[in-house]
C-alpha positions, 0 to 999 in steps of 0.5 A: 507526520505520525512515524507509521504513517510516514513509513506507509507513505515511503512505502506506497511511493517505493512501490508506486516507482517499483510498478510505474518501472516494470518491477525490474529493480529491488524493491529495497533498493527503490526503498532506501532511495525513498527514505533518502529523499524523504525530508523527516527523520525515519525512525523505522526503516525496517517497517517501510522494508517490511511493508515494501518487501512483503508487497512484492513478494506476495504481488500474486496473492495480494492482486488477486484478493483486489481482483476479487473485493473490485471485479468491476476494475481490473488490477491493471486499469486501477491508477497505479497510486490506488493500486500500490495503497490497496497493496499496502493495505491488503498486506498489512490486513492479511499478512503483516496483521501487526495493527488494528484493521480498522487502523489499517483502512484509515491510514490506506484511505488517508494515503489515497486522500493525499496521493490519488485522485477525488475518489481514490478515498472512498474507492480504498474505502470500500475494497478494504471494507468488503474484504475486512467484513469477509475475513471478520 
């Protein structure tokens, strides 16, 4: 598995631990948790820190970018993996702004593939898409 990639996942599972418990642990904490469990060698902890901490503390921004590109689903009926992965993609898409957008959907649309359910990919998919065509 790619190092980026890996690191979005550890993140997407960080957050996913840090929402299903109430947000009342830091997310670092949760986070280095994570990176204990994973089975590969992580060679950039601070990405997955970056990722995971830039989520939380733009929660209230994030949400309501999601709020706005998935009307028809509010944020708190989303599952809380496709929630997490369009957190990581919005934060990294708006706010982190290190890597390609197109990049950026794929690897969101890949991490819903292999966490979510059968339509998680293209539900990722799209919100990521009407907000990447609404800043472009």
């Amino acid at each position: 598995m790619a190092n980026r990639h890996l690191s979005r996942s550890i993140a997407v599972q960080s957050l996913f631990e840090w929402d299903f418990n109430g947000r009342v642990s830091k997310i670092k904490t949760i986070a280095k948790g994570q990176m204990k469990n994973a089975k590969s060698e992580i060679k950039e902890p601070e990405f997955i820190f970056q990722l995971a901490e830039g989520v939380a503390e733009n929660l209230a921004a994030i949400d309501d970018l999601i709020v706005k590109h998935a009307p028809e689903w509010p944020v708190d009926q989303i599952s809380l993996v496709d929630r997490n992965v369009l957190r990581v993609g919005i934060y990294e898409l708006m706010f982190l702004k290190q890597v390609p957008p197109k990049v950026v959907i794929n690897e969101a649309v890949e991490l819903a593939k292999t966490f979510g359910g059968d339509a998680s990919g293209k539900f990722i998919n799209g919100v990521l898409g009407a907000l990447y065509n609404e800043v472009v």
